[in-house]
C-alpha positions, -999 to +999 in steps of 0.1 A: +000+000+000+029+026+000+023+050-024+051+064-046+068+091-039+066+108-074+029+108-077+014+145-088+001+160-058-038+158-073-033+127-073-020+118-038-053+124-018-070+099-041-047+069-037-054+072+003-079+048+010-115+058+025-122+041+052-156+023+042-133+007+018-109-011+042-136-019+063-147-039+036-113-055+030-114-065+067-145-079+068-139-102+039-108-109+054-124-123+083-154-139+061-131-163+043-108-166+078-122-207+073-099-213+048-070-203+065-080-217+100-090-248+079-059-252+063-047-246+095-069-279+109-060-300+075-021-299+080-025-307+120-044-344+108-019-349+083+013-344+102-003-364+132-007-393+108+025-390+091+044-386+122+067-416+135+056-414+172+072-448+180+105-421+167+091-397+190+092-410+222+125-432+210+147-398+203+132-372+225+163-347+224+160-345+187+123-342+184+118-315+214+152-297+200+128-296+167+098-284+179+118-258+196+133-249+168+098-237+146+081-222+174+110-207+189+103-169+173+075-170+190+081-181+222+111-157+224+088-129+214+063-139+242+090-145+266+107-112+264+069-094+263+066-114+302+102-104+313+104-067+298+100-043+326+068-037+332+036-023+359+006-019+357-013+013+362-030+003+395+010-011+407+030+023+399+039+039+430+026+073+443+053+092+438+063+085+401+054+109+377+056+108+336+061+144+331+028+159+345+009+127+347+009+105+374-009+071+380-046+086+388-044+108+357-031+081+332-063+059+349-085+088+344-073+091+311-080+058+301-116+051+318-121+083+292-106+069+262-130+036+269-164+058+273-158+080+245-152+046+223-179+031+240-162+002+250-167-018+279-159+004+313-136-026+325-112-022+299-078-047+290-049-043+318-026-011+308+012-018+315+035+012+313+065-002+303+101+014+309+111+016+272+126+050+259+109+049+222+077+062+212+057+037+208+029+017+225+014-019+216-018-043+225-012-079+231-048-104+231-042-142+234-070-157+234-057-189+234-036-196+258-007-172+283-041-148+291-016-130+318+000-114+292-034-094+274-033-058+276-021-023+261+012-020+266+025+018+269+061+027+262+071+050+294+083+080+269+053+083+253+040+095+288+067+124+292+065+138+255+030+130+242+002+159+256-031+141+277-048+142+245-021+122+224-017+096+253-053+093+247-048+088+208-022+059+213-041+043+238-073+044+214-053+033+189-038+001+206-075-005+217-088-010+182-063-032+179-073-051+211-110-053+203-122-039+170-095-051+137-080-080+143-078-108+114-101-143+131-078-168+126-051-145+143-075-152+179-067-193+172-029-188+178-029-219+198-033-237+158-002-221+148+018-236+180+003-272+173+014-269+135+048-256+137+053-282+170+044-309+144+060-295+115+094-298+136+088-334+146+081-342+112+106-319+097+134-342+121+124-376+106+120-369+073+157-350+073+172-370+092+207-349+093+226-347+125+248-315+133+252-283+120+236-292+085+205-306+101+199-276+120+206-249+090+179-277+068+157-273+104+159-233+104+153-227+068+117-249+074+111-224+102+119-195+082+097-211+055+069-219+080+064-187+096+065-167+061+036-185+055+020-180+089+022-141+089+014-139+052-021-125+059-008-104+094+015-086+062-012-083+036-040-066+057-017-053+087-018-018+068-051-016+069-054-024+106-034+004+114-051+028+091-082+019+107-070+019+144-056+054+137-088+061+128-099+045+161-073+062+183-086+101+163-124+096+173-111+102+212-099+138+209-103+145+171-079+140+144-055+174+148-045+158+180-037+120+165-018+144+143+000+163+167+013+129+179+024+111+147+046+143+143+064+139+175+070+105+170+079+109+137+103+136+144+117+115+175+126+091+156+146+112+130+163+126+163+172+094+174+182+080+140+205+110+137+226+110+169+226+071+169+244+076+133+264+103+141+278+091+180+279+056+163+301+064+140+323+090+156+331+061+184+335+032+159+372+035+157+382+039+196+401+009+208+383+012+244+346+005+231+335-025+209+309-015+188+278-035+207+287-016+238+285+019+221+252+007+207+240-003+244+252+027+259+234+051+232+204+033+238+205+032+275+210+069+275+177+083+259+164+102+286+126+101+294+109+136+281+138+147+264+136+186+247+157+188+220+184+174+198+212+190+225+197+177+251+198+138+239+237+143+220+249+158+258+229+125+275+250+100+250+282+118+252+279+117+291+272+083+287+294+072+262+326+091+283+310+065+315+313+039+296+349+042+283+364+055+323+350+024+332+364+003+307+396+021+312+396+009+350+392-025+345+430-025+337+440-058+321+408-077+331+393-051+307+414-060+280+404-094+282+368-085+283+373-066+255+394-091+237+367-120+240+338-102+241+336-077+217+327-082+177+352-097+153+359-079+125+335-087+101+306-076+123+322-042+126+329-044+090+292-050+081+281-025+107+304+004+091+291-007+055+251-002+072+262+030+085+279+047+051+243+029+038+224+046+061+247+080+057+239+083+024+205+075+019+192+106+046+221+125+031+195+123-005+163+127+017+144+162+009+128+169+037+094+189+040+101+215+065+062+211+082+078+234+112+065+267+092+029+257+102+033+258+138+034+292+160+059+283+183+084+260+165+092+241+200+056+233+204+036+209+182+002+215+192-022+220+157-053+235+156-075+225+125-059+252+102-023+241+109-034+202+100-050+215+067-019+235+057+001+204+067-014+182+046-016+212+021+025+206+021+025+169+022+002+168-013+022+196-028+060+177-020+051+139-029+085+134-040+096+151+001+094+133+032+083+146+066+117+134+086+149+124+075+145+086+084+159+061+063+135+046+039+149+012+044+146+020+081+103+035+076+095+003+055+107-026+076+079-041+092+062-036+062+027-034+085+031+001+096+023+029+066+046+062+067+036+090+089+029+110+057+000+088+046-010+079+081-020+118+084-033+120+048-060+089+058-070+109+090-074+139+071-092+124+044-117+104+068-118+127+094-156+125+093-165+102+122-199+100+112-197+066+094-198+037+122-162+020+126-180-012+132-170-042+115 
């Protein structure tokens, strides 16, 4: 769904879906969801016919090793979802504030978010989570590991998004949670069974010991899990489209605006100093190139103001790290020695970052600061939106932030900011019923 970048600007507007029509994409999504969940069913029957069990229970290393093996994406992703860092709203302490919100305003907030959606009043748990990027997710499994359902709230997004935006997000991840999610995505507990089977039988039919059986054994699960998230890719745009939509009917959409920006231009902040400190420090003998990485992330501050204020954080950081490095005397050396990447790591790593270089170096950004009053305050009223999206249709060949493109496309689920904020304007009526 990405639309080129040298369409005419008349032409722009149109190619941004209306929302009635991925509604209806959706909801024949879901309609022929018994062909996939069939499918699903079909290839459980056969593999447990096929299957060897006698070869089961007679080499159980190799057949758990296998079945570890396919589902092992996704019990790492759920694993590191239950260990990340994490409270709930009702668990934060009294005292800890997110810029000027504390725990009975962020609950506030969201028992508002729900009525204005007209959801149920007893809404999914809300974690804030003590990540420093701008972002927020839902998690519903249906199926099985319940504990970990909910909206999940990046803690930044707290200290730089406005009460209004917070309540955008949180709409947002709600639509996700209850409104536009594919069927057969709610029958996860399928997917386990099949992979878990396609590993045993994958180990008998292979039947390669060492490292060639396990490259044979990872290429299946690359294979397997292609297939498995073919549909999550094909209609995952227009899920996020339509929870935008979701997360706008809250506040309005100059406010889901207001917040795409910011973490739109946090991003290109962050993608600027990581490339920049990254490859200032890549040639110091005191720092392997993992540990700079670590230490840029880790120093982020929460609510950061400006560009200054997050290159002074990572050099303060950075110059930590190295002193204590430098203090470990020999032991450090060692450390170093063993632990840091070889060559070709750092090799490939340089290569990505001249990659990277070069491709914002070509970017042509729109400068979409000139419609705000105060340029250190992104806060649009309905007239600032319009003349945004005034530029946006006028520059289709421009992008709004100097993020890599290879960087903005890689999930291939989420659309770029630019046409996120041309489908709000475009279906900022909210008169039509979001209902599947």
């Amino acid at each position: 769904m990405p639309l080129s970048p040298h369409l005419p600007p008349e032409d722009m507007m149109h190619q941004i879906p209306d929302r009635n029509e991925l509604l209806m994409i959706l909801r024949r999504a879901n309609q022929n969801a018994w062909i996939w969940i069939s499918i699903r069913l079909v290839g459980i029957l056969v593999l447990i016919y096929l299957i060897n069990w006698n070869a089961v229970v007679l080499s159980p290393i190799a057949s758990v090793t296998a079945c570890l093996v396919i589902i092992g994406p996704l019990a790492m992703e759920l694993a590191q979802l239950w260990g990340q860092k994490k409270k709930r709203i009702e668990d934060i302490k009294e005292s800890t504030r997110f810029g000027d919100l504390d725990k009975h305003k962020l609950k506030f907030l969201y028992q508002e978010t729900l009525k204005r959606l007209d959801l149920p009043a007893v809404g999914p748990p809300v974690y804030v989570s003590n990540d420093r990027s701008l972002n927020a997710s839902a998690v519903r499994l249906t199926s099985f590991l319940t504990g970990l359902n909910g909206i999940y709230l990046h803690r930044q997004i707290l200290h730089k998004l406005r009460d209004e935006e917070v309540q955008s997000v949180m709409g947002h991840e709600l639509g996700h949670y209850y409104r536009f999610r594919l069927v057969d995505d709610r029958l996860m507990f399928l997917t386990v069974v099949l992979g878990a089977l396609v590993g045993l039988f994958a180990v008998q039919v292979i039947r390669l010991d060492g490292l060639l059986g396990f490259i044979v054994l990872s290429a299946i699960c690359s294979v397997f899990w292609m297939i498995m998230n073919h549909r999550r890719y094909k209609y995952g745009m227009t899920t996020e489209f339509l929870c935008d939509d979701f997360g706008a009917q809250v506040n309005g959409v100059e406010y889901s605006i207001s917040g795409l920006l910011k973490i739109g231009l946090d991003a290109e902040i962050r993608t600027l100093v990581y490339l920049e400190v990254l490859g200032r420090n890549l040639d110091q003998p005191d720092l392997s190139p993992k540990e700079i990485a670590s230490s840029i992330e880790s120093a982020v501050p929460f609510g950061y103001e400006d560009e200054s204020d997050l290159y002074e954080s990572v050099g303060r950081e950075i110059q930590a790290k190295r002193q204590q490095n430098s203090r470990l005397s020999i032991r450090g050396f060692f450390r170093y020695v063993w632990e840091s990447d070889d060559l070709d790591d750092e090799e490939a790593l340089r290569e990505t970052l001249e990659r990277q270089a070069r491709e914002i170096n070509q970017i042509e950004r729109v400068e979409w600061e000139n419609v705000l009053d105060d340029p250190s305050e992104i806060r649009l009223s309905t007239r600032q939106a319009e003349e945004l999206v005034m530029m946006i249709e006028q520059n289709p060949g421009k992008s709004l932030f100097r993020v890599p493109r290879s960087a903005a496309y890689s999930d291939g689920i989420h659309p770029p900011i630019e046409q996120r904020i041309l489908y709000l304007w475009k279906n900022r009526d909210h008169s039509s019923s979001l209902e599947l």
